[in-house]
NUBA-12184 format. One record per residue: x negated, y negated, z of N, C-alpha, C in turn. Coordinates in steps of 0.2 Angstrom, whole numbers. Layout:
! NUBA-12184
(rec (X; Y; Z); (X; Y; Z); (X; Y; Z))
...
This chain:
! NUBA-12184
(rec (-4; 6; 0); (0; 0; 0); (-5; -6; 0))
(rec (-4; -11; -5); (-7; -16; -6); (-4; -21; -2))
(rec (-6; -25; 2); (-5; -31; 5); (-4; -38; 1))
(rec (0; -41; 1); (1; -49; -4); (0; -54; -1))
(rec (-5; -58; 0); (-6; -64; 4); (-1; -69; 2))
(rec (2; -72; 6); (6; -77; 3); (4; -81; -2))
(rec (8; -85; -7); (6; -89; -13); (1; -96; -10))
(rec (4; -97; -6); (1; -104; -2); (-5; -103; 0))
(rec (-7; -96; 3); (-15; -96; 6); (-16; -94; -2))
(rec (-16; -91; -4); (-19; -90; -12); (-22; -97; -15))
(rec (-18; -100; -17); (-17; -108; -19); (-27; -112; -17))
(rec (-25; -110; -8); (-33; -112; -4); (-37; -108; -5))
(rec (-37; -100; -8); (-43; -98; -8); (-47; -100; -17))
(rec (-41; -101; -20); (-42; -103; -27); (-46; -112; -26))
(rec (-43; -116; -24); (-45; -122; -23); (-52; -120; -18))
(rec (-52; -118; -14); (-60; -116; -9); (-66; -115; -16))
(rec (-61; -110; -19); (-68; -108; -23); (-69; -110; -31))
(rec (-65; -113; -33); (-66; -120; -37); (-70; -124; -33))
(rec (-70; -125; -28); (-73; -131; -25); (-80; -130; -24))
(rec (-81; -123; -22); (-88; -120; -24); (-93; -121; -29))
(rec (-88; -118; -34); (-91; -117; -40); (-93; -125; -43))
(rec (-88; -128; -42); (-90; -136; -43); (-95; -140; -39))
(rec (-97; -138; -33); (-104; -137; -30); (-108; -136; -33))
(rec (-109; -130; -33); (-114; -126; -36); (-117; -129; -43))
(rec (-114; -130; -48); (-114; -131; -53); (-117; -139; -53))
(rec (-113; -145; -50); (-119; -151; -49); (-126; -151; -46))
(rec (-127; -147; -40); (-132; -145; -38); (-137; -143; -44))
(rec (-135; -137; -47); (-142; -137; -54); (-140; -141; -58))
(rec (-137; -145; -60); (-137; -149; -64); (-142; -154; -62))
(rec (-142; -156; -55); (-146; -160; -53); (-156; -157; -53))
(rec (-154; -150; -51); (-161; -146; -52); (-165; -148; -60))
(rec (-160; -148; -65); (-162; -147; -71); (-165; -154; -72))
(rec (-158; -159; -72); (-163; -166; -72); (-169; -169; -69))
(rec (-170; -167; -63); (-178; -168; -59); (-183; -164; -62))
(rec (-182; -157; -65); (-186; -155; -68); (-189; -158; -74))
(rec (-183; -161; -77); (-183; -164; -84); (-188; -171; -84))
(rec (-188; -173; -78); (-192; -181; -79); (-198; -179; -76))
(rec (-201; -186; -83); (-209; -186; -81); (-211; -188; -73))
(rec (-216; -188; -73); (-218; -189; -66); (-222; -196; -67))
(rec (-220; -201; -61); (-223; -209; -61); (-232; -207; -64))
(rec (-232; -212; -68); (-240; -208; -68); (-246; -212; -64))
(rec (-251; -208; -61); (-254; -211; -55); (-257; -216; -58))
(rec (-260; -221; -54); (-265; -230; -55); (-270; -227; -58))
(rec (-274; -229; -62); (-279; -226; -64); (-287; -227; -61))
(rec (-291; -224; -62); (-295; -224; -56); (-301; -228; -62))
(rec (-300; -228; -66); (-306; -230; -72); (-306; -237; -70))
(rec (-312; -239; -73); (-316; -245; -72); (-312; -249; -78))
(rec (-311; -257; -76); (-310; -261; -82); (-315; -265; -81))
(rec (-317; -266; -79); (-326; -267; -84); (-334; -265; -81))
(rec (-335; -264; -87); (-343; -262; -85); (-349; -266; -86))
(rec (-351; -268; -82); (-357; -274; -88); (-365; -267; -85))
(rec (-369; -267; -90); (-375; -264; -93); (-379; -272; -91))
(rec (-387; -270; -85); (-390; -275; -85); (-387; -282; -81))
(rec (-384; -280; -75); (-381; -283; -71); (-385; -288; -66))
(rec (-384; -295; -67); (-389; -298; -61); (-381; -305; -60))
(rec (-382; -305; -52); (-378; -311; -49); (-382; -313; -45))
(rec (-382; -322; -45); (-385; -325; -38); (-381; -328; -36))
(rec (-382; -330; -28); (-376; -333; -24); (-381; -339; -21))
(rec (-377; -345; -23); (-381; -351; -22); (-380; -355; -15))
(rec (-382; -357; -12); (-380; -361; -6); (-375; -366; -9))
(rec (-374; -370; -3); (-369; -378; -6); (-376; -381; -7))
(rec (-381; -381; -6); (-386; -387; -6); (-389; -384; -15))
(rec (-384; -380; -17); (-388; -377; -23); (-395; -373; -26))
(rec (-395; -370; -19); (-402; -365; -19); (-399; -357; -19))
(rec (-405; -353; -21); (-404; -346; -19); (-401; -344; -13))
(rec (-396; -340; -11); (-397; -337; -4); (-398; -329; -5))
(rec (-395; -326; -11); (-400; -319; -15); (-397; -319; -20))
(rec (-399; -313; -23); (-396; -311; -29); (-395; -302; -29))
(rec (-392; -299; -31); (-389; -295; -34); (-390; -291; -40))
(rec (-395; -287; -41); (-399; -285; -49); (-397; -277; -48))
(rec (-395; -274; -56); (-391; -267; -55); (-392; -264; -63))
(rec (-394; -259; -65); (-395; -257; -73); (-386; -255; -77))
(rec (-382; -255; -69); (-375; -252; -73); (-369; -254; -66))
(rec (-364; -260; -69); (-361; -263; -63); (-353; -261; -66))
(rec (-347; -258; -60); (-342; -254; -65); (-338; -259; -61))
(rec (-333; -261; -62); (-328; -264; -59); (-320; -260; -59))
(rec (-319; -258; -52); (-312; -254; -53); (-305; -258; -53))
(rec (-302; -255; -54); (-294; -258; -54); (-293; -259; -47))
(rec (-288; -267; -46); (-285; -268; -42); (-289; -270; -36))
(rec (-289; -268; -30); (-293; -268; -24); (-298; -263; -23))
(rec (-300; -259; -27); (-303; -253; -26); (-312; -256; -25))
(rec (-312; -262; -27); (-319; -264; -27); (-322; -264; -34))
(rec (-329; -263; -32); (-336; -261; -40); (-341; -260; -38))
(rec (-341; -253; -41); (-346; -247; -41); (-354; -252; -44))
(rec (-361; -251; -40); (-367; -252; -43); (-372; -247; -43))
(rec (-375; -247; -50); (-379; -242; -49); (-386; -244; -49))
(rec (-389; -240; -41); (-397; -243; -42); (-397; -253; -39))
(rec (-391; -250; -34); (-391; -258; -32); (-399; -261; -29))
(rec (-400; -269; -32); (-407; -271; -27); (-404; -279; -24))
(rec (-404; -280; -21); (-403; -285; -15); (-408; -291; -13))
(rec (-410; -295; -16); (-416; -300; -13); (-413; -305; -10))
(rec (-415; -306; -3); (-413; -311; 1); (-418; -315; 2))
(rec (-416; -324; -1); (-422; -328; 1); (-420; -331; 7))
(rec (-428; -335; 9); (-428; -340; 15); (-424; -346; 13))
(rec (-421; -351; 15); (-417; -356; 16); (-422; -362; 10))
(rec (-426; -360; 8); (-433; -366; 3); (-427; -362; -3))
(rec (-424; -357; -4); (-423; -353; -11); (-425; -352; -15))
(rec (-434; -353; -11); (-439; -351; -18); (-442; -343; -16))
(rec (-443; -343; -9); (-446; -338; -5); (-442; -331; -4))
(rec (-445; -325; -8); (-439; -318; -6); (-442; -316; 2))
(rec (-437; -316; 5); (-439; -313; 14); (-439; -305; 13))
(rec (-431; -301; 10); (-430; -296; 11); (-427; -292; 6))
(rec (-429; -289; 4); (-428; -283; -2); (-423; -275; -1))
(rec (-419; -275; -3); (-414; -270; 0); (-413; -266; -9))
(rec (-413; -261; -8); (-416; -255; -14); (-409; -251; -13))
(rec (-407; -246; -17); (-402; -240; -16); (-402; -236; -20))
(rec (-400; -230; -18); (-397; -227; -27); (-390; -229; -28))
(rec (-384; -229; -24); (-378; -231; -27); (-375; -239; -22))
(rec (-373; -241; -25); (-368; -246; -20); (-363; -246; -21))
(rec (-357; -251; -17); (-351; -251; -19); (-350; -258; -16))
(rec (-346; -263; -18); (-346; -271; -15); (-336; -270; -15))
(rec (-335; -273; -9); (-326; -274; -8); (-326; -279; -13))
(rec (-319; -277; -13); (-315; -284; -18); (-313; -290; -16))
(rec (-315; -289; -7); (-314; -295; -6); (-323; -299; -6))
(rec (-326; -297; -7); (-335; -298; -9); (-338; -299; 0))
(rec (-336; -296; 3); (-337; -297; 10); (-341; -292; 13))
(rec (-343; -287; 11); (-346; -279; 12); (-348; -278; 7))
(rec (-352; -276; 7); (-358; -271; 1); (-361; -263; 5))
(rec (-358; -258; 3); (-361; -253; 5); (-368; -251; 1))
(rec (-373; -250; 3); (-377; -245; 1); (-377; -239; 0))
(rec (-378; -235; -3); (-376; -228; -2); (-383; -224; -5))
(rec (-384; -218; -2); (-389; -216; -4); (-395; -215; 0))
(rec (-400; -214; -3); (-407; -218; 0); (-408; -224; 2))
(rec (-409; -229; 6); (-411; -237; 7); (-418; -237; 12))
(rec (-418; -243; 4); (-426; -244; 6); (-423; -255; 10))
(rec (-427; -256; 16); (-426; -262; 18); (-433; -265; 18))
(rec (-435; -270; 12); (-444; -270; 12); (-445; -278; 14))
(rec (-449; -281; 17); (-450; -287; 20); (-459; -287; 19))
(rec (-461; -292; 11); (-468; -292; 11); (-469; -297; 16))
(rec (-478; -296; 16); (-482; -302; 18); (-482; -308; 15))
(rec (-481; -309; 8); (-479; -315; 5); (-472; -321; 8))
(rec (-468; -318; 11); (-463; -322; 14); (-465; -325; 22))
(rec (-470; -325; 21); (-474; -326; 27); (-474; -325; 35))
(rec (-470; -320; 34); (-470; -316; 40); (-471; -307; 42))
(rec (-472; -306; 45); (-476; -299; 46); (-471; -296; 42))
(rec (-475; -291; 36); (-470; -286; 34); (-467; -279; 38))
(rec (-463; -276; 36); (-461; -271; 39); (-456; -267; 33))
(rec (-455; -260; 33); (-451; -256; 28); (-446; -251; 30))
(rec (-439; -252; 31); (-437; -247; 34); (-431; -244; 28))
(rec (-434; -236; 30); (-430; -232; 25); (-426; -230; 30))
(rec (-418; -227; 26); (-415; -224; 30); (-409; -223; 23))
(rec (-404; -221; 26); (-396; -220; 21); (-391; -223; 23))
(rec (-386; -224; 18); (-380; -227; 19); (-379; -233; 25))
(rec (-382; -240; 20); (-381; -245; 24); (-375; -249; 24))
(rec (-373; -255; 27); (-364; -259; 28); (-372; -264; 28))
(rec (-370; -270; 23); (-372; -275; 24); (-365; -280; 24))
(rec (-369; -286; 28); (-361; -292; 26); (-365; -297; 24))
(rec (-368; -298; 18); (-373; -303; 17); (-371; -312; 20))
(rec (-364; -313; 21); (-361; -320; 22); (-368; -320; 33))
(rec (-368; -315; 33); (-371; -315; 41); (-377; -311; 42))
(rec (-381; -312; 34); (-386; -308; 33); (-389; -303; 39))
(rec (-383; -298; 38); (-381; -293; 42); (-381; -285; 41))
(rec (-386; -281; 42); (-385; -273; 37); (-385; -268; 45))
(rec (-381; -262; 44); (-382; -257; 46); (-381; -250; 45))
(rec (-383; -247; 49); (-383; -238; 48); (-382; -236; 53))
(rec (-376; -230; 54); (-378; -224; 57); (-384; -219; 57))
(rec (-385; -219; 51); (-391; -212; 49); (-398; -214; 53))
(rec (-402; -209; 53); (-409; -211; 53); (-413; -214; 52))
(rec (-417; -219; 54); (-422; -223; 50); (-427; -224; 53))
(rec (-431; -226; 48); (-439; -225; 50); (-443; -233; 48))
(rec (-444; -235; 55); (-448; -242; 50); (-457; -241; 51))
(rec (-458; -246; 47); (-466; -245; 46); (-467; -254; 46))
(rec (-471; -256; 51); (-475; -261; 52); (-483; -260; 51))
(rec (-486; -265; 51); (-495; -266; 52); (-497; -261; 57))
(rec (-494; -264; 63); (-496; -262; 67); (-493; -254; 72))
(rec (-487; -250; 69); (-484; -244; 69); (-479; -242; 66))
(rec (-476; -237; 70); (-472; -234; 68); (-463; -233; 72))
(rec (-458; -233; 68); (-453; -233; 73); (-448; -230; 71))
(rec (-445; -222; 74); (-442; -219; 72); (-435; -221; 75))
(rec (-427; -219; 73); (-423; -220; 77); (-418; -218; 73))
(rec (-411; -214; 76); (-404; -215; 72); (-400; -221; 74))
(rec (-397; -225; 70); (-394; -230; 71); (-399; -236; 73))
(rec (-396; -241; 66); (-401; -248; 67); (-395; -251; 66))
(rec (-395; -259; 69); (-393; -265; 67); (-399; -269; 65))
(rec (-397; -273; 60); (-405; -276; 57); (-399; -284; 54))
(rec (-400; -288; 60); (-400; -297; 59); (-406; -300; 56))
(rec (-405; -300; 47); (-412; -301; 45); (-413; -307; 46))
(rec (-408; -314; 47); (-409; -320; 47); (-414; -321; 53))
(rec (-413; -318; 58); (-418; -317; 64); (-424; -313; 67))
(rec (-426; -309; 62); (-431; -306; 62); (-430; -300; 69))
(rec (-424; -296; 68); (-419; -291; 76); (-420; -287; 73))
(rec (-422; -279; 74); (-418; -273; 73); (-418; -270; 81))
(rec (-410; -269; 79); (-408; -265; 87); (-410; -259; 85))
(rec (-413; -255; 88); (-411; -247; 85); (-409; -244; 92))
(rec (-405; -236; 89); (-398; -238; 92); (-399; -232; 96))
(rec (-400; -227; 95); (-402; -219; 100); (-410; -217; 94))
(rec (-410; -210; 101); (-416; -205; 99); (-421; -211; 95))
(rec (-423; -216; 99); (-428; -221; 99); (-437; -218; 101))
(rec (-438; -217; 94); (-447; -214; 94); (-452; -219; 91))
(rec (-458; -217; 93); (-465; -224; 88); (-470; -224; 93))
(rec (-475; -230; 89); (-480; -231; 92); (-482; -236; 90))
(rec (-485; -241; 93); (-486; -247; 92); (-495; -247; 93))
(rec (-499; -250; 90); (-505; -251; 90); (-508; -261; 89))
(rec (-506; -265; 94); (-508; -274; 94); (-515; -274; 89))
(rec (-512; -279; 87); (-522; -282; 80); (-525; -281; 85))
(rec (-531; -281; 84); (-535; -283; 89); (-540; -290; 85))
(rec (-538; -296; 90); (-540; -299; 87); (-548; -303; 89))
């Protein structure tokens, strides 16, 4: 004996599952068109300009050297990303703008787009001849943060300076070249040997 649900429940189970089915059915509809659209396409990371033989100098207000900037391959990226240097060199002169104090070497740099930072990256060489008329000294290390407006450089990594008169190993330098300071920061090693005059 079959049972007969009355017409009226029938009616909602018909309506329920239309209603399903009408579900169901916009749902992949929706799957299909998401699948169907391109994807935003990402910012591009390429350079919009490259200059080959790259030299900048930044001049005081009084119109003198305060350094210059020399690079065989200078890349500029999109937007705020900054601009890649390759083989960045770095000359800071004394306040005459004729005199280099301090010579800053690397295998890569990178300068903010706000021109505020210059990373060094790589090897760094920090050289200070006798011709600038103060005692020179050489410190290598890696991966420097300069901020040239406070002629200001530093590192976490290891460096190692070399004077006349010794040697001085340490990890972490701060180096206030306007002042002739390097802080060095831990595991401080050297040897110092006075002229004898």
């Amino acid at each position: 004996m079959v049972m007969r649900l009355p017409e009226q429940v029938q009616g909602w189970f018909y309506l329920a599952g239309l209603l399903l089915l009408t579900g169901l059915s916009y749902g992949l509809l929706r799957w299909v068109e998401s699948s169907m659209q391109t994807p935003a396409p990402a910012e591009s990371q390429a350079p919009v300009l490259i200059v080959e033989q790259f030299r900048a100098v930044r001049m005081s207000m009084a119109g003198l050297r305060e350094y210059v900037v020399e690079a065989p391959l200078l890349r500029q990226l999109p937007s705020q990303l900054g601009t890649q240097i390759e083989q960045p060199v770095l000359d800071w002169y004394q306040p005459d703008g004729q005199t280099r104090e301090w010579q800053l070497r690397a295998t890569q740099g990178w300068v903010a787009a706000d021109q505020k930072t210059i990373r060094l990256e790589g090897d760094v060489v920090m050289l200070r001849t006798a011709d600038s008329g103060k005692p020179p000294v050489e410190v290598t290390t890696r991966d420097v943060l300069v901020r040239p407006a406070d002629r200001y450089a530093e590192t976490a990594a290891p460096a190692r300076a070399i004077t006349p008169g010794g040697e001085l190993r340490a990890v972490g330098v701060r180096a206030y070249l306007d002042r002739e300071q390097l802080e060095l920061l831990s595991e401080v090693r050297g040897y110092y040997e006075p002229s004898k005059r």
